[in-house]
PQR file with spaces between the fields and no chain letter, atoms N, CA, C, O and H, PARSE charges and radii, in Angstrom:
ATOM       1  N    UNK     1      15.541   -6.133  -17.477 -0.4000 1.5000
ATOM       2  CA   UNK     1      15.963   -5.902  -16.116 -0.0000 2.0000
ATOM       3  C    UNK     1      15.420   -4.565  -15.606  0.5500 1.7000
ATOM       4  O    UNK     1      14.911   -4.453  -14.491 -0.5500 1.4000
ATOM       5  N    UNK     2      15.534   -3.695  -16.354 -0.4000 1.5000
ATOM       6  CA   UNK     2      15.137   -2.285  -16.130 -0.0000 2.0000
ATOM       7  C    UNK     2      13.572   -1.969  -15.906  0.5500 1.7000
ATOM       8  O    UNK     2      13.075   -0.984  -15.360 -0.5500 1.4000
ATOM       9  H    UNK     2      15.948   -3.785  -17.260  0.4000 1.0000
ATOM      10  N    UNK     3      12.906   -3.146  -16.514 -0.4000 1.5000
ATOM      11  CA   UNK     3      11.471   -2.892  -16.641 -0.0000 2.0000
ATOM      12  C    UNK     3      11.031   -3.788  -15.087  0.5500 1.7000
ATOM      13  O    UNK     3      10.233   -3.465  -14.208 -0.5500 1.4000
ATOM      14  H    UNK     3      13.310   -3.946  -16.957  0.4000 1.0000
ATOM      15  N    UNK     4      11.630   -4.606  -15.171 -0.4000 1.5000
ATOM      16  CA   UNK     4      11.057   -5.211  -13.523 -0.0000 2.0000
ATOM      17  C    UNK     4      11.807   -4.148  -12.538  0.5500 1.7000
ATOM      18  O    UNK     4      11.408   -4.433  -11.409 -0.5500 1.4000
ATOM      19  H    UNK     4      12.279   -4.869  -15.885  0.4000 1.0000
ATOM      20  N    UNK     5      12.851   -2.884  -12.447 -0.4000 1.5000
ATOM      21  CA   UNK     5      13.223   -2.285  -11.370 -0.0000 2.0000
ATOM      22  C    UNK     5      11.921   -1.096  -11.345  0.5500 1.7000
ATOM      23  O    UNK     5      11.629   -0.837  -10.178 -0.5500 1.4000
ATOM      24  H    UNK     5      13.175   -2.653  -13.364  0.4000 1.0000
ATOM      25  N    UNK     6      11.093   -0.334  -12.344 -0.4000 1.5000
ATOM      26  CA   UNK     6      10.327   -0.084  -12.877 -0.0000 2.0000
ATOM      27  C    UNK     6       8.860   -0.032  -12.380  0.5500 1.7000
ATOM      28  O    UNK     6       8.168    0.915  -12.008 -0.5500 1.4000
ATOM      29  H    UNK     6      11.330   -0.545  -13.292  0.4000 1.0000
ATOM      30  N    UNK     7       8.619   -1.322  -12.490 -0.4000 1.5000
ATOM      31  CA   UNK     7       7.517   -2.190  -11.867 -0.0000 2.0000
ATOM      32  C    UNK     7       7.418   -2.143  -10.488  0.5500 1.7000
ATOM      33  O    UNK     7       6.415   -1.647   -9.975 -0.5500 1.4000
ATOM      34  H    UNK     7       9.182   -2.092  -12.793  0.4000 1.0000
ATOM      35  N    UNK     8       8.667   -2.761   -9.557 -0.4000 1.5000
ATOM      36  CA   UNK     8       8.629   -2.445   -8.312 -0.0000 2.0000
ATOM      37  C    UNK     8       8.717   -1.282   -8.098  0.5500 1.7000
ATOM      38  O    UNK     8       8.191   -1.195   -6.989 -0.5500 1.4000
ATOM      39  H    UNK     8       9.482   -3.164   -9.974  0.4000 1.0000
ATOM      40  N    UNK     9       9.090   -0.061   -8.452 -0.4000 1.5000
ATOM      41  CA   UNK     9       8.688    1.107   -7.714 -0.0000 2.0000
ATOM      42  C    UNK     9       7.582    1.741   -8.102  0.5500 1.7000
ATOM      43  O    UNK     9       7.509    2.949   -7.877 -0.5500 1.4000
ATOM      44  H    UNK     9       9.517   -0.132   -9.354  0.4000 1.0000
ATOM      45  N    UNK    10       6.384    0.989   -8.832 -0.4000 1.5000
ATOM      46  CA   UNK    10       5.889    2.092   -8.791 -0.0000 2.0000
ATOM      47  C    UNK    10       4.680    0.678   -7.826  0.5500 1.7000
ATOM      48  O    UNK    10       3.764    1.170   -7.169 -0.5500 1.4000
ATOM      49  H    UNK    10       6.443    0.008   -9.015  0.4000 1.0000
ATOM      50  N    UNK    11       4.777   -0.703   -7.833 -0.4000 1.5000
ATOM      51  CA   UNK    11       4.304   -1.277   -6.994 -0.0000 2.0000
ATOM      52  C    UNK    11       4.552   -0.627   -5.543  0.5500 1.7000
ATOM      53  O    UNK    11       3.627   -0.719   -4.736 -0.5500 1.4000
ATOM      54  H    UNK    11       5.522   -1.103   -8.367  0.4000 1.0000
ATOM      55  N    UNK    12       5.838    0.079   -5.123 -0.4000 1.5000
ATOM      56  CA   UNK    12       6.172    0.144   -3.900 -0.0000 2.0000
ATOM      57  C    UNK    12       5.274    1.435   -3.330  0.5500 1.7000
ATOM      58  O    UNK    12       4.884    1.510   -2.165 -0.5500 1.4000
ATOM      59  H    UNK    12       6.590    0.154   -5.779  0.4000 1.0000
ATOM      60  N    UNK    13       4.914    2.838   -4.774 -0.4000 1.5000
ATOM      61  CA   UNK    13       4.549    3.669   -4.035 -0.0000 2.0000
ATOM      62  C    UNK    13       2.929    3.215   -3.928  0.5500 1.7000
ATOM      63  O    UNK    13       2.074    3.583   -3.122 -0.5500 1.4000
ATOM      64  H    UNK    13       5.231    2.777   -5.720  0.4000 1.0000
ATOM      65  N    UNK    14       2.854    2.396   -4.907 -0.4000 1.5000
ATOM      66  CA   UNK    14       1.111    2.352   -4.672 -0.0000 2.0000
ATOM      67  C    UNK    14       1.168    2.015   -3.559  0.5500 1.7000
ATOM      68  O    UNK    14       0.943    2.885   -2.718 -0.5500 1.4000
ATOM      69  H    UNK    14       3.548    2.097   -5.562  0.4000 1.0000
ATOM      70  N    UNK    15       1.548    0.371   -3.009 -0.4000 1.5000
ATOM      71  CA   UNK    15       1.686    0.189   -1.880 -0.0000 2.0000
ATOM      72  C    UNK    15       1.545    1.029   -1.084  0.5500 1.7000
ATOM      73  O    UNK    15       0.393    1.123   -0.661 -0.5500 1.4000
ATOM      74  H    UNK    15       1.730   -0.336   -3.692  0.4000 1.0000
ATOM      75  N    UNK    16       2.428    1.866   -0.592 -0.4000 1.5000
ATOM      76  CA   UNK    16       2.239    2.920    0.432 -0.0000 2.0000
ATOM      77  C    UNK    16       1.383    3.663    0.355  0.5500 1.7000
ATOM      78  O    UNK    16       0.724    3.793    1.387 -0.5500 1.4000
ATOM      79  H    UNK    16       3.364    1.790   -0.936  0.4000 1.0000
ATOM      80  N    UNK    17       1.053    4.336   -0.619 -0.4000 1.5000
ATOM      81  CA   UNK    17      -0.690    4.902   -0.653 -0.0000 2.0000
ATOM      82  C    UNK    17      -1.402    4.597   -0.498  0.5500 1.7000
ATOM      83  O    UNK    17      -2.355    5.292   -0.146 -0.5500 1.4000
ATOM      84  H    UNK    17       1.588    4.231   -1.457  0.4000 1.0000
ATOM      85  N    UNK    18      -1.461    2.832   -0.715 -0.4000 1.5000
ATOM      86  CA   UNK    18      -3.192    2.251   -0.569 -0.0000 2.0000
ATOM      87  C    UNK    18      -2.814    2.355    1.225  0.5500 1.7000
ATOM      88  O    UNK    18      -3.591    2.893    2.014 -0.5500 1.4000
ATOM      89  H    UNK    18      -0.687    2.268   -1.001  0.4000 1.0000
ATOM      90  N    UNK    19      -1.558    1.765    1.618 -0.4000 1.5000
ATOM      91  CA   UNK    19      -1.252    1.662    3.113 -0.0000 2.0000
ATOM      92  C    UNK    19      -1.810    2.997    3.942  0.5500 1.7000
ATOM      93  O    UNK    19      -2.659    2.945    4.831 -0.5500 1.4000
ATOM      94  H    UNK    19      -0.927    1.327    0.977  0.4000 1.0000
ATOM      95  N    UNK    20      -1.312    3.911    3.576 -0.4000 1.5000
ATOM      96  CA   UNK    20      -1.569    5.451    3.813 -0.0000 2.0000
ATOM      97  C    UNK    20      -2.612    5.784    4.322  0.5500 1.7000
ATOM      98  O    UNK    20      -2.901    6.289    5.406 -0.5500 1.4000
ATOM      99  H    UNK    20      -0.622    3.953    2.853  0.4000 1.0000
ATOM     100  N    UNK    21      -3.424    5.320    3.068 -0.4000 1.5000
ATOM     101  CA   UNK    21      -4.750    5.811    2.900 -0.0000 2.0000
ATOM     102  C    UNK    21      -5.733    5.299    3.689  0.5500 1.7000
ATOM     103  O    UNK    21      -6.717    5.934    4.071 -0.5500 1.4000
ATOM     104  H    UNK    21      -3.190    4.910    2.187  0.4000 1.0000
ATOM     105  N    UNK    22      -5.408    3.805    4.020 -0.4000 1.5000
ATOM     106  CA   UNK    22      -6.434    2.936    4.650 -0.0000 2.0000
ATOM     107  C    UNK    22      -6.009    3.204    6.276  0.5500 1.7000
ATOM     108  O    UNK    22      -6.874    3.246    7.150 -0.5500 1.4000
ATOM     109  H    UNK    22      -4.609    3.290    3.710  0.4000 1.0000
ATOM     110  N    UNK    23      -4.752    3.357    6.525 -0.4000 1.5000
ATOM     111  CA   UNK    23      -4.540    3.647    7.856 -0.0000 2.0000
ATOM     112  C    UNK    23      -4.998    5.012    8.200  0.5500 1.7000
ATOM     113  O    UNK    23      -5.456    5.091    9.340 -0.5500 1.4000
ATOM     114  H    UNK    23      -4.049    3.323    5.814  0.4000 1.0000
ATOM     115  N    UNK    24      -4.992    6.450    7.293 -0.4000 1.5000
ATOM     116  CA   UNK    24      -5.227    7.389    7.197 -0.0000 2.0000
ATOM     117  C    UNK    24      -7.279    7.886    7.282  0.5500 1.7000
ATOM     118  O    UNK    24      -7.853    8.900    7.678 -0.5500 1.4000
ATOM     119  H    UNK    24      -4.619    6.385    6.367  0.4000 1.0000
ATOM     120  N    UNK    25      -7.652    6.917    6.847 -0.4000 1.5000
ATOM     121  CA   UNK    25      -9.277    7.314    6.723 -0.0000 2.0000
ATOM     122  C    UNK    25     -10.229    7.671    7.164  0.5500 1.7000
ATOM     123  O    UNK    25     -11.188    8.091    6.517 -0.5500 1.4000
ATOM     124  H    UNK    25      -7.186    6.092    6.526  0.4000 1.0000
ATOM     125  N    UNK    26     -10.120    7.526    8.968 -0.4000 1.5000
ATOM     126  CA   UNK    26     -10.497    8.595    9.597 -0.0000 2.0000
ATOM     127  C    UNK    26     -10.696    9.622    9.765  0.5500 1.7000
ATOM     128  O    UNK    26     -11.784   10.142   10.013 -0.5500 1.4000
ATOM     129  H    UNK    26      -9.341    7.185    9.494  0.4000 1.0000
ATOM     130  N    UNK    27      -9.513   10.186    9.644 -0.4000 1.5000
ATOM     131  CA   UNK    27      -8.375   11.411    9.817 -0.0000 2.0000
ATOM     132  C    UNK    27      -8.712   12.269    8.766  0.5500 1.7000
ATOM     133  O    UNK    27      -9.148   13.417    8.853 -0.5500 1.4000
ATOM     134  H    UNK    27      -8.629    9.764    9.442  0.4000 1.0000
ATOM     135  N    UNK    28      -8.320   11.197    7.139 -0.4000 1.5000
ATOM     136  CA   UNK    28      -9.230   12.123    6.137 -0.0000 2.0000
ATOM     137  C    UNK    28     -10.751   12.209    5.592  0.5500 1.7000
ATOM     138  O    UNK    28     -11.211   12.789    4.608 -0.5500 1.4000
ATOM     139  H    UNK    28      -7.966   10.265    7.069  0.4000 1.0000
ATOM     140  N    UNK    29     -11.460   11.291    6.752 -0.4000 1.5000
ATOM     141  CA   UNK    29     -12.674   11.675    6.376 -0.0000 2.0000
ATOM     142  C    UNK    29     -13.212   10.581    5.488  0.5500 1.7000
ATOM     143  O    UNK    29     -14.414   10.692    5.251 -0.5500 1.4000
ATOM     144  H    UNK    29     -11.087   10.819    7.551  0.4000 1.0000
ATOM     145  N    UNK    30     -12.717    9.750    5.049 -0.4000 1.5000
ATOM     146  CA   UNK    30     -13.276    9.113    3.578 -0.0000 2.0000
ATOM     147  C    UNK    30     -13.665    7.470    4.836  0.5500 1.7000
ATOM     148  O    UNK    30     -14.275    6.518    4.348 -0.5500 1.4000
ATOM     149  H    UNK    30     -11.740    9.660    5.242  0.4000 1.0000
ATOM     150  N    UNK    31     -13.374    7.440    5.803 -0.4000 1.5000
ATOM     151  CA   UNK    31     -14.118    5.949    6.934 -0.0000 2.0000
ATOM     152  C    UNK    31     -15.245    5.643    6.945  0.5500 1.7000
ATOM     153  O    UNK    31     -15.887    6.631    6.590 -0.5500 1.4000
ATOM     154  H    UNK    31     -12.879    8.213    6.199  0.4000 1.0000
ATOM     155  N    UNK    32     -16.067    4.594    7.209 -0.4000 1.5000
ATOM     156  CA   UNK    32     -17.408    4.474    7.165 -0.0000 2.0000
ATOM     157  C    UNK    32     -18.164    4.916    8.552  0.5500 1.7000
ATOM     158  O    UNK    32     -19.338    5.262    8.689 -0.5500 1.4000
ATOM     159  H    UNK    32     -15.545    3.791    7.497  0.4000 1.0000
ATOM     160  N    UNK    33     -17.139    4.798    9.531 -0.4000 1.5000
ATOM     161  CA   UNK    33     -16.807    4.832   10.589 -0.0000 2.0000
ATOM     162  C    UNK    33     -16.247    5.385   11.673  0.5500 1.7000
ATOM     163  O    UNK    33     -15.217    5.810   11.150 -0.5500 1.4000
ATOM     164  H    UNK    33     -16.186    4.517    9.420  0.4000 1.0000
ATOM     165  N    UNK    34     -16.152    5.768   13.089 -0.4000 1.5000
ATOM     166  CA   UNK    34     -14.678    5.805   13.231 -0.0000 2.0000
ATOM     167  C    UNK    34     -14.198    4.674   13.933  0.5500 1.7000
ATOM     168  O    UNK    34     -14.905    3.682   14.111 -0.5500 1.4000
ATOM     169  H    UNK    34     -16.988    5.422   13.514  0.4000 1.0000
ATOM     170  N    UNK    35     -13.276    4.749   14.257 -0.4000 1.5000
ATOM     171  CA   UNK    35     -12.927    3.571   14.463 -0.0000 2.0000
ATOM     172  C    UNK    35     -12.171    2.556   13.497  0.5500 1.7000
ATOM     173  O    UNK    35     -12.273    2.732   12.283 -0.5500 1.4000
ATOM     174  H    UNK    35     -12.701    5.555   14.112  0.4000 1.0000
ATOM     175  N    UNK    36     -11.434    1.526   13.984 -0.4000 1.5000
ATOM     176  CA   UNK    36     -10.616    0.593   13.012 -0.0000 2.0000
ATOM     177  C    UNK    36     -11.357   -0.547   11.869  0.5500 1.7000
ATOM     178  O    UNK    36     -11.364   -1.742   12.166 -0.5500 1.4000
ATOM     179  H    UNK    36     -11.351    1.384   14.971  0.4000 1.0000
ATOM     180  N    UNK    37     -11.820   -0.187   10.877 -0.4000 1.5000
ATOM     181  CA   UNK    37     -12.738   -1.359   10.821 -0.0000 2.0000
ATOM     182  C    UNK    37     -12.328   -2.343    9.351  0.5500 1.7000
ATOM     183  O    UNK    37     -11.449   -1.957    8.580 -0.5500 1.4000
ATOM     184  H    UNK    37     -11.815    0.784   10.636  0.4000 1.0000
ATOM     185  N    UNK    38     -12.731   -3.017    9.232 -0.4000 1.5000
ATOM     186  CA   UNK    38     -12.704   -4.185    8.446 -0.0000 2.0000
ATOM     187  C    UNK    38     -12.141   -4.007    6.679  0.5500 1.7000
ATOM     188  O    UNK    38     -11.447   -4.702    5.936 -0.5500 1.4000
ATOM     189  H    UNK    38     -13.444   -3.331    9.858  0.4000 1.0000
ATOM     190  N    UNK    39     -12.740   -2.924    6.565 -0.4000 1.5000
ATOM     191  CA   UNK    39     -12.229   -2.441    4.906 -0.0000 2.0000
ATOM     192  C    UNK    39     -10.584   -1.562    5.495  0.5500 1.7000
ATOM     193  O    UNK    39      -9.631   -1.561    4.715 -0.5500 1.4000
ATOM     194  H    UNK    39     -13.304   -2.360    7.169  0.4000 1.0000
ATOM     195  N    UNK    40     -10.483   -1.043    6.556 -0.4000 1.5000
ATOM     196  CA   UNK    40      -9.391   -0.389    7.191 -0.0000 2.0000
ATOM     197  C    UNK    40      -8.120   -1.366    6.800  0.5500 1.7000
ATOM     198  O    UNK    40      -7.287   -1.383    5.894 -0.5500 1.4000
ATOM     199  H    UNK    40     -11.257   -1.043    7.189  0.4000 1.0000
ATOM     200  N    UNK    41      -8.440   -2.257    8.083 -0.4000 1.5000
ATOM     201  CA   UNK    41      -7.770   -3.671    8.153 -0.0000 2.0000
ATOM     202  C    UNK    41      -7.588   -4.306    6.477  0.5500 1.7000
ATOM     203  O    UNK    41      -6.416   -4.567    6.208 -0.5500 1.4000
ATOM     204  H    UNK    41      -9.116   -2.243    8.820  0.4000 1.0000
ATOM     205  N    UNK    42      -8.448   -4.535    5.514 -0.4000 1.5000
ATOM     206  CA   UNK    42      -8.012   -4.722    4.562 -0.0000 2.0000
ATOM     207  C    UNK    42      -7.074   -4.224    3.551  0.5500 1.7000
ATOM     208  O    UNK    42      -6.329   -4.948    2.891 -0.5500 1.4000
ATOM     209  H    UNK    42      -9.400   -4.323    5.733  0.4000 1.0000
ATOM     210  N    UNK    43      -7.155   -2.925    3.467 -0.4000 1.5000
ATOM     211  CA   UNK    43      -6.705   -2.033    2.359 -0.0000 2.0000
ATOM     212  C    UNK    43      -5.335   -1.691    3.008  0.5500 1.7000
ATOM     213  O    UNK    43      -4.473   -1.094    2.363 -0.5500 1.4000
ATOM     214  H    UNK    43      -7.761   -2.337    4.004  0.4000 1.0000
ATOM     215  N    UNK    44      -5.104   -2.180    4.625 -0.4000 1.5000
ATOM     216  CA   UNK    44      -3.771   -1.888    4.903 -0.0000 2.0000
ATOM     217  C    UNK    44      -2.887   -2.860    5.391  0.5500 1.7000
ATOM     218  O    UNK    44      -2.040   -2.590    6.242 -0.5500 1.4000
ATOM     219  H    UNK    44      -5.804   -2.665    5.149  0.4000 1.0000
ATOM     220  N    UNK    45      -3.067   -4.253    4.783 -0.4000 1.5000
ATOM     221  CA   UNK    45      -2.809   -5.195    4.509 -0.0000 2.0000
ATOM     222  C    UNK    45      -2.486   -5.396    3.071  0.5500 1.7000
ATOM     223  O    UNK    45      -1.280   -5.278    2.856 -0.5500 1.4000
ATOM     224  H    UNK    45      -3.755   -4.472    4.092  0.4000 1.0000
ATOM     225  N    UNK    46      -3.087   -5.621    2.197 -0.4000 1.5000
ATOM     226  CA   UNK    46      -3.102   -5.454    1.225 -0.0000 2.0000
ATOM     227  C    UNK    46      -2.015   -4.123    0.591  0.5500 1.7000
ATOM     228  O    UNK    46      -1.129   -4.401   -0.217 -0.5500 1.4000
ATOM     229  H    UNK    46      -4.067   -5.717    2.371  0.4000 1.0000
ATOM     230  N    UNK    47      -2.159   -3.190    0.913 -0.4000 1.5000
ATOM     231  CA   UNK    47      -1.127   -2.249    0.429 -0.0000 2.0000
ATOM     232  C    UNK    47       0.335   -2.358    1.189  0.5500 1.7000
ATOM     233  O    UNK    47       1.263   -1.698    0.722 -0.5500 1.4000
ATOM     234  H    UNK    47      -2.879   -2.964    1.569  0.4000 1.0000
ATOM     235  N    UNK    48       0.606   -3.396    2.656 -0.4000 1.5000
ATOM     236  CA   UNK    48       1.643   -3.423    2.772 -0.0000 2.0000
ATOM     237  C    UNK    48       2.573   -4.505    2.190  0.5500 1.7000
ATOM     238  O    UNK    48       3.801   -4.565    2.251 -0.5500 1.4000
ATOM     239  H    UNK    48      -0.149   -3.932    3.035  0.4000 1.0000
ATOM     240  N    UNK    49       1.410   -5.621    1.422 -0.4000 1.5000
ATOM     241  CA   UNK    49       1.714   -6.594    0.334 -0.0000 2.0000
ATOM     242  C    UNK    49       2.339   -6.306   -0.684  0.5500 1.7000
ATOM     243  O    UNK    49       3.424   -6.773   -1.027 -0.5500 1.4000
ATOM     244  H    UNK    49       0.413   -5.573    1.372  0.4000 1.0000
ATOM     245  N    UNK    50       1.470   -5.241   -1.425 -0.4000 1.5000
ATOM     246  CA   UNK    50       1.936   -4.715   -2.580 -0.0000 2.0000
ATOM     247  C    UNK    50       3.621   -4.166   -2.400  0.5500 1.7000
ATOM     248  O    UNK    50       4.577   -4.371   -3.147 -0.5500 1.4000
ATOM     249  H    UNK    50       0.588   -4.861   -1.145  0.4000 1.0000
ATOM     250  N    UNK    51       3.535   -3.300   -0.942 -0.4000 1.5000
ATOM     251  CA   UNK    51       5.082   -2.694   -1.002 -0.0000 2.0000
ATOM     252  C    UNK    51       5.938   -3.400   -0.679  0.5500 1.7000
ATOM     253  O    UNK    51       7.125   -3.148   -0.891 -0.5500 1.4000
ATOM     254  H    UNK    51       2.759   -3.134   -0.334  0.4000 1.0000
ATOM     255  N    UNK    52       5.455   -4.579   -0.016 -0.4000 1.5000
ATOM     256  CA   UNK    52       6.871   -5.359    0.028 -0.0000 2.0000
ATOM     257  C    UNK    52       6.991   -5.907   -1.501  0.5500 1.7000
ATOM     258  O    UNK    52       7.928   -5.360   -2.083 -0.5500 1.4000
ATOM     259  H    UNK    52       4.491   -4.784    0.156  0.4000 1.0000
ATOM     260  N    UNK    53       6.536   -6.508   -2.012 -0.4000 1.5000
ATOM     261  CA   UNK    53       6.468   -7.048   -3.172 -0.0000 2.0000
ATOM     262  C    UNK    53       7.135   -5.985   -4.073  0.5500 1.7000
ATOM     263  O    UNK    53       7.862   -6.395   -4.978 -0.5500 1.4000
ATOM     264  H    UNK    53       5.775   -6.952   -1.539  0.4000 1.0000
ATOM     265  N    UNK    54       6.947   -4.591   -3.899 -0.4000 1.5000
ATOM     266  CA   UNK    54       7.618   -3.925   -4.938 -0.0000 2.0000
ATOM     267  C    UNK    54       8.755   -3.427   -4.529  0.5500 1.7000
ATOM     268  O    UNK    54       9.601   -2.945   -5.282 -0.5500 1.4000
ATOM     269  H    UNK    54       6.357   -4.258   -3.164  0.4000 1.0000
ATOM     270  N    UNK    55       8.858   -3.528   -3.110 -0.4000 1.5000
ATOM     271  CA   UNK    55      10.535   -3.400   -2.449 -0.0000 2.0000
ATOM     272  C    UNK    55      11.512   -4.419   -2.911  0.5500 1.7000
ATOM     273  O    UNK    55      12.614   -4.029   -3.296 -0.5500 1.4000
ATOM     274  H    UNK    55       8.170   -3.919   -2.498  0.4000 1.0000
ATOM     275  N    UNK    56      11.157   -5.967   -2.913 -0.4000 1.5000
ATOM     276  CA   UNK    56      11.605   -6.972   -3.453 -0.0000 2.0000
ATOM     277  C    UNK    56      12.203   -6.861   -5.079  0.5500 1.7000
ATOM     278  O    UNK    56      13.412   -6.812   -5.300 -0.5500 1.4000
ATOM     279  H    UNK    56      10.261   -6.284   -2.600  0.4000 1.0000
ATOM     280  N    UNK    57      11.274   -6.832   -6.058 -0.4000 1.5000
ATOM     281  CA   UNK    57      11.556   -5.936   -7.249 -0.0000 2.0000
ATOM     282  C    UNK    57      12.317   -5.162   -7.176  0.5500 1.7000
ATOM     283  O    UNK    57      13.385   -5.409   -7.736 -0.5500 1.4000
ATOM     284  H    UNK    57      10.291   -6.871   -5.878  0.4000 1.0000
ATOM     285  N    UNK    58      12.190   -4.038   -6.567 -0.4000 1.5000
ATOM     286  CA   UNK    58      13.161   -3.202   -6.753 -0.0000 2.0000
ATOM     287  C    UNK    58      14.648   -3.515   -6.193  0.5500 1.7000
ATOM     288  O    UNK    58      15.542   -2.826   -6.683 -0.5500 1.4000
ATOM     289  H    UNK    58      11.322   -3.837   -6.112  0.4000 1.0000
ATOM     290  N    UNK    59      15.002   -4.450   -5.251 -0.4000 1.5000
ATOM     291  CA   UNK    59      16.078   -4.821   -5.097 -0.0000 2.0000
ATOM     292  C    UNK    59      16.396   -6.097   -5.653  0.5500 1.7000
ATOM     293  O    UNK    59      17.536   -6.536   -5.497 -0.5500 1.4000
ATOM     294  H    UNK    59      14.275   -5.010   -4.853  0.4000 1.0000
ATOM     295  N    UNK    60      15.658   -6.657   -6.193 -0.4000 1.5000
ATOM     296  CA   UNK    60      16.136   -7.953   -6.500 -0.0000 2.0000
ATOM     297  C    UNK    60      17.510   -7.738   -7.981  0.5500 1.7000
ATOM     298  O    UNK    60      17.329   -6.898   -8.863 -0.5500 1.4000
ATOM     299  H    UNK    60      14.732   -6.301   -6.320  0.4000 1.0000
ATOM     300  N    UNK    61      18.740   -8.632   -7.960 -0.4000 1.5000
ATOM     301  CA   UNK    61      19.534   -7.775   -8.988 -0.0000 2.0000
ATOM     302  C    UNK    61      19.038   -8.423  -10.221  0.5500 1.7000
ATOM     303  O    UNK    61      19.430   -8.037  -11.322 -0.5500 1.4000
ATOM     304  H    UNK    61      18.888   -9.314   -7.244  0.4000 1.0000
């Protein structure tokens, strides 16, 4: 039980970092681009997957 509460949090912070980061990439420089673009849109999708998924985990009893 302890190991799946575990799992989801550390799913939840990746989540938010990959989220972070991909919404963030402009801003920090690391974009191909400026502008919203396609790897953007991915990586912050994808990381808001991961955090729900590890929000779930983490509450599930």
């Amino acid at each position: 039980m302890e190991n799946k509460k575990t799992t989801g949090i550390v799913l939840l912070v990746v989540g938010i970092i990959v989220l972070l980061i991909s919404l963030l990439a402009d801003v920090l420089g690391v974009g191909t681009w400026s502008g919203f673009g396609y790897y953007q849109i991915g990586g912050a999708v994808a990381g808001a997957i991961v955090a729900v998924v590890g929000l779930v985990l983490t509450l599930k009893k």
